[in-house]
C-alpha positions in Angstrom: 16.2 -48.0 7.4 15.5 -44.2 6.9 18.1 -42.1 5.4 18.7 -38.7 7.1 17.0 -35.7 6.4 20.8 -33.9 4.7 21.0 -37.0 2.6 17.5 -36.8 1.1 17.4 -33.2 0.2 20.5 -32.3 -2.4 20.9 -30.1 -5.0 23.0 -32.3 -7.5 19.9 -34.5 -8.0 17.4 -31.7 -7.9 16.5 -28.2 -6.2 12.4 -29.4 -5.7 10.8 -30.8 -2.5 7.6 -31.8 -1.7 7.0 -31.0 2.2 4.2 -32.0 4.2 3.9 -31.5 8.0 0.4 -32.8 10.0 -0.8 -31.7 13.4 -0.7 -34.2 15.7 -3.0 -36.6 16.2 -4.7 -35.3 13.1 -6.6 -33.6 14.9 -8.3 -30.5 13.8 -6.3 -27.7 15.0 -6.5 -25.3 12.2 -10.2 -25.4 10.9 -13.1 -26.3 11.9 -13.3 -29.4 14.4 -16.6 -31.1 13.0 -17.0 -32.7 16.9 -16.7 -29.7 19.5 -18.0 -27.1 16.5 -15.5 -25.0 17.1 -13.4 -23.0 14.6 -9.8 -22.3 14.7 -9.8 -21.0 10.8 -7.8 -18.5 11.3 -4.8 -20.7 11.9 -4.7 -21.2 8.2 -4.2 -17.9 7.7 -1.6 -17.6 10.1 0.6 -20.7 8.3 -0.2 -18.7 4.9 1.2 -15.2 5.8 4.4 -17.1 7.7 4.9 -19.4 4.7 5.2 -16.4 2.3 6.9 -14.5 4.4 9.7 -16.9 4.7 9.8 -16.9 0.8 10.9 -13.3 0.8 13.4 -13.9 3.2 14.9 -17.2 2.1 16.8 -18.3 -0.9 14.0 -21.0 -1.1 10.8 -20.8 -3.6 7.0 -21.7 -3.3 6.3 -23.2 -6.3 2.7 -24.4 -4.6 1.1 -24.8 -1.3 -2.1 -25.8 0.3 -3.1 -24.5 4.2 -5.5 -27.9 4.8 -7.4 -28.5 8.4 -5.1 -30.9 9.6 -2.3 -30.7 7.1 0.4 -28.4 5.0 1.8 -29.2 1.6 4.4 -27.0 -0.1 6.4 -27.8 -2.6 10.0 -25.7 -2.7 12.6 -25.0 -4.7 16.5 -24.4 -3.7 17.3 -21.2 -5.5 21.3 -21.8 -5.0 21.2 -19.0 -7.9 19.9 -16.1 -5.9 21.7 -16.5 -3.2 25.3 -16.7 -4.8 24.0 -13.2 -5.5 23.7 -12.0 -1.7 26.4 -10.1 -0.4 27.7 -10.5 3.6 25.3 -7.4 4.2 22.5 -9.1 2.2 22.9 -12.7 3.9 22.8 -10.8 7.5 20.1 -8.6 7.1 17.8 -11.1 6.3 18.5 -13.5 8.8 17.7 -10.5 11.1 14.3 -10.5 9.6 14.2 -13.9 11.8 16.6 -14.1 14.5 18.7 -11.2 16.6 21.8 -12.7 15.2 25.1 -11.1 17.2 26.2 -8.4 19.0 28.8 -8.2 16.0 26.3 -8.9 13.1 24.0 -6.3 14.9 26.9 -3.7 14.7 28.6 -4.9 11.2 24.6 -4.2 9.8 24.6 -0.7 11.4 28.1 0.1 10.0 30.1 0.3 12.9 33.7 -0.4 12.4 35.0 -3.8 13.8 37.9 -5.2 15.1 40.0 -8.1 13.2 39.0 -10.4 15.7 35.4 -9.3 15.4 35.4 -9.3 11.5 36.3 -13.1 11.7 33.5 -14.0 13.7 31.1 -11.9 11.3 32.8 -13.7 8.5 31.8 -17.3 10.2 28.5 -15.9 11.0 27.6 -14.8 7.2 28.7 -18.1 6.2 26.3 -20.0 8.7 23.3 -17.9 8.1 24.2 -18.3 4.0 24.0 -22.2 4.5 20.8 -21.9 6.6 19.0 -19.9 4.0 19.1 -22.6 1.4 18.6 -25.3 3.8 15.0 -26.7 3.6 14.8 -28.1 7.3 15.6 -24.4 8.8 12.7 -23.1 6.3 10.1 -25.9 8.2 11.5 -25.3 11.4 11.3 -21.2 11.1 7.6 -21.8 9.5 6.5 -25.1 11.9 8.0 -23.8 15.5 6.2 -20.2 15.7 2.7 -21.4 14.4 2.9 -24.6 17.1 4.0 -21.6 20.0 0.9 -19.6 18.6 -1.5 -21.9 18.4 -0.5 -23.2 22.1 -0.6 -19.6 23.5 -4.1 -19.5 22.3 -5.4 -22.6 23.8 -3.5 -22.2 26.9 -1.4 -24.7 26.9 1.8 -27.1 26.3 3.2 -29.8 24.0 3.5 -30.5 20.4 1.5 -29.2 17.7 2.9 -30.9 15.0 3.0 -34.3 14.4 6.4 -34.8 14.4 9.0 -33.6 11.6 8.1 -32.8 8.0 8.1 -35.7 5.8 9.8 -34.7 1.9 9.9 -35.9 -1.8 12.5 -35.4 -3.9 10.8 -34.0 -6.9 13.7 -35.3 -9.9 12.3 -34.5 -13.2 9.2 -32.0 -15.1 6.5 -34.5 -15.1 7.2 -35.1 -11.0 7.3 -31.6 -10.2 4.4 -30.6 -12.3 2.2 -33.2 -11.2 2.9 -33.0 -7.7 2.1 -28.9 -7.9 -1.4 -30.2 -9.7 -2.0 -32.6 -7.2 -1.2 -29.6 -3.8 -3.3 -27.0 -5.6 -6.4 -29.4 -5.9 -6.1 -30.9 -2.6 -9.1 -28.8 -1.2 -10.9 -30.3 -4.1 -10.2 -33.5 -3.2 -11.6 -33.4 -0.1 -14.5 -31.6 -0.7 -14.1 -28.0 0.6 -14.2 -25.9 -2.1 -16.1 -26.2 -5.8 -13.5 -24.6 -8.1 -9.2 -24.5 -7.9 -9.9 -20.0 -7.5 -12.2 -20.5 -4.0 -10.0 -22.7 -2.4 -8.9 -20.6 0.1 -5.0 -20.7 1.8 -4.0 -21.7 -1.7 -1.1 -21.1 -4.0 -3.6 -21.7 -7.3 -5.9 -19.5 -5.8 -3.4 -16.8 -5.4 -2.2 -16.9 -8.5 -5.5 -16.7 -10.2 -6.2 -13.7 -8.4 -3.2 -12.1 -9.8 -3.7 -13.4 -13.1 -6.7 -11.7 -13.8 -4.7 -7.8 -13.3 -2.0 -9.8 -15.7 0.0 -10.5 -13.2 1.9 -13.0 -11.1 2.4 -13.2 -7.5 5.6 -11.4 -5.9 5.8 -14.1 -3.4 5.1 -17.3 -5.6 8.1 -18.7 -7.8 6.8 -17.3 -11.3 6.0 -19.3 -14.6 8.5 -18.6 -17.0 7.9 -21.2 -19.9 10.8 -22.9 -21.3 14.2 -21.8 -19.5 16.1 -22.9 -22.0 14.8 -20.2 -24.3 14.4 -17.4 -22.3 16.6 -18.3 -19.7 14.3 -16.6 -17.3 14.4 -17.8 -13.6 10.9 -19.2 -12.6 8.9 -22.5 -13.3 9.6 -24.5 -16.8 5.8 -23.9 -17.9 3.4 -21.5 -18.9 0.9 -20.0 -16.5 -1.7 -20.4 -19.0 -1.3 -24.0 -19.6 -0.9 -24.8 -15.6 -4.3 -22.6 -14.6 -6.2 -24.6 -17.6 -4.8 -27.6 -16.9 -5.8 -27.4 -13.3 -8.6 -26.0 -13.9 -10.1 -29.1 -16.3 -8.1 -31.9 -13.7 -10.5 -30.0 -11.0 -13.4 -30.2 -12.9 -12.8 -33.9 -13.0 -12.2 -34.5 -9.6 -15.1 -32.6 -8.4 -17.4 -34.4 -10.4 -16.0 -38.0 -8.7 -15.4 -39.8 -11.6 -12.6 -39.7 -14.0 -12.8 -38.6 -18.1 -10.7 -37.2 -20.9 -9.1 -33.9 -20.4 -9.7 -31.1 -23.1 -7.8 -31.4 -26.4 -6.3 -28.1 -25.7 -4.7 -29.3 -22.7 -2.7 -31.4 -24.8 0.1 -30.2 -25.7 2.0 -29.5 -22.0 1.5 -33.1 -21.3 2.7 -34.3 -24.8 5.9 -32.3 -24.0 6.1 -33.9 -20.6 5.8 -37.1 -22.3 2.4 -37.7 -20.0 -0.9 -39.4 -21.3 -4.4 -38.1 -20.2 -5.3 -41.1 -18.6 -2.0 -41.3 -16.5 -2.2 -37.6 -15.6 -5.7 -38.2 -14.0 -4.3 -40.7 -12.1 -1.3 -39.2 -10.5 -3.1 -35.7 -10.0 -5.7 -37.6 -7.7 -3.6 -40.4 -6.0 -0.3 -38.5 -6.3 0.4 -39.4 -2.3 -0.4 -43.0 -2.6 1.4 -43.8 -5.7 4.9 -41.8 -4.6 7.5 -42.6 -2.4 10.7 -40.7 -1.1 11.8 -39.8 -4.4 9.6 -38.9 -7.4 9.9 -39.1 -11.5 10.3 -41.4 -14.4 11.9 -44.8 -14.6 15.2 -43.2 -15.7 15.1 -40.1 -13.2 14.6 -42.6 -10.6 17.7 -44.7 -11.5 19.8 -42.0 -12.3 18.9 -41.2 -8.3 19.5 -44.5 -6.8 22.8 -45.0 -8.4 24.1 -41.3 -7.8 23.1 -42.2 -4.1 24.2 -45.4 -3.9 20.5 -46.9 -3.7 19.8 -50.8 -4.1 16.2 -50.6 -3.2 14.1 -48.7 -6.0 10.6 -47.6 -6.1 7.9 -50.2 -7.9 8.6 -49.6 -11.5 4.0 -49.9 -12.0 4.0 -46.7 -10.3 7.1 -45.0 -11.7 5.4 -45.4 -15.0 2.6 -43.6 -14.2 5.0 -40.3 -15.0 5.4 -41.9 -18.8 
């Protein structure tokens, strides 16, 4: 039986999710439909410049993403962190940035003076815009429901756009969030619309190799920080360098439709991730098929299913493909 949606995404068994939403049907309603021959490219662009500019109003990260034809992946991270750092001003303004809010949030924002009564309700307000910000189905819904209205504007009429709702992955451990970033990033790859992980267009990778080459990183991306636990830093747990190359070699692979060893200097992130070149390969090019609800090693995984009360588990061949 399914689990609900607030029971699948928690922060005490990790703060990174794997979301994917399809239009319906599958049909091609953001590129270029290969039957009528006509293009609604643009589309992508319009899912891009929402996506990240939900990130700058959210307390939620994009650590990766991929605009494709028929399909989104992003994959997000609860930043429960920043926003204990929002005051009630803070919390209110940006929620403006996406709703009207209330008369009384309106007037608390402007620095009118307020009424007890009216306080309160700003108060309870704050509270439920707060919780909203770190709350991964509100991102979806505040990127999914404008595109869909757009889209149906354009073509003149009604219904769904979207399949249905987003489907997740809890990402629990290193190894399951870095290959499942790897595996977004070269989607295009995969199916054969671009030649190299910097062209693929409506792309986190490509994104951040554009601000690489100023030395830079993206404002709107989550950065690369390295290890944490050394510089304490607030970003991803790996070096920009090593992802870019790594990518970069995986894509190389991929395009050439066969599979091979992967560069000595790639090495040493996967040693540290406790991943072998031959299972990396694997679950950068099948990481879809081989994952279920929940992704990471064999002790990640059990660590989950007990915390959550879980009899059924994952098969343990494919858990090990993260080992």
């Amino acid at each position: 039986m399914p689990r609900a949606r607030s029971q699948q995404i928690c922060l005490d068994d990790t703060p990174y999710y794997h979301c994917i939403s399809r239009c319906v049907r599958r049909a091609f309603l953001c590129g270029k439909d290969p039957v009528s021959g006509e293009s609604f490219e643009h589309r992508r662009g319009w899912v891009e410049k929402r996506l990240l500019f939900l990130a700058s109003v959210f307390a939620i990260d994009v650590c990766a993403y991929a605009v494709m034809s028929n399909h989104l992946h992003v994959v997000l991270h609860i930043n429960s962190e920043k926003i204990a750092k929002w005051s009630k001003l803070d919390v209110l303004k940006r929620w403006h940035k996406l709703h009207k809010g209330t008369l009384f949030t309106q007037q608390y924002v402007r620095g009118e003076a307020l009424p007890d009564y009216a306080m309160a309700m700003v108060e309870s307000s704050a509270e439920t815009f707060r919780k909203r910000l770190t709350d991964i189905s509100w991102f979806m819904k505040e990127l999914n429901e404008p595109i869909a209205r757009q889209a149906n504007f354009e073509d003149k009429c009604t219904g769904r756009f979207w399949e249905g709702r987003f489907k997740s992955q809890a990402l629990l451990d290193e190894p399951a969030l870095l290959a499942c970033m790897a595996y977004v990033d070269l989607n295009p790859l995969r199916a054969k619309v671009s030649q190299t992980p910097e062209t693929s267009a409506f792309t986190s990778v490509k994104k951040r190799v554009t601000a690489a080459r100023h030395q830079k990183q993206p404002k709107l991306l989550y950065p690369f920080v390295g290890n944490r636990r050394e510089n304490k830093l607030d970003g991803l747990p790996f070096k920009l360098t090593d992802y870019l190359e790594l990518v970069d070699i995986t894509g190389r692979i991929i395009r050439k439709d066969k599979r091979g060893a992967l560069d000595a200097s790639l090495l040493p992130i996967l040693q540290r991730l406790n991943i072998s070149s031959e299972n990396w390969l694997c679950i950068a090019i099948e990481f879809g098929a081989r994952t279920g609800v929940v992704v990471g090693s064999e002790q990640s995984i059990a660590s989950y299913c007990d915390a959550n009360k879980r009899q059924r588990k994952p098969k343990l061949s494919d858990i090990r493909l993260l080992a």
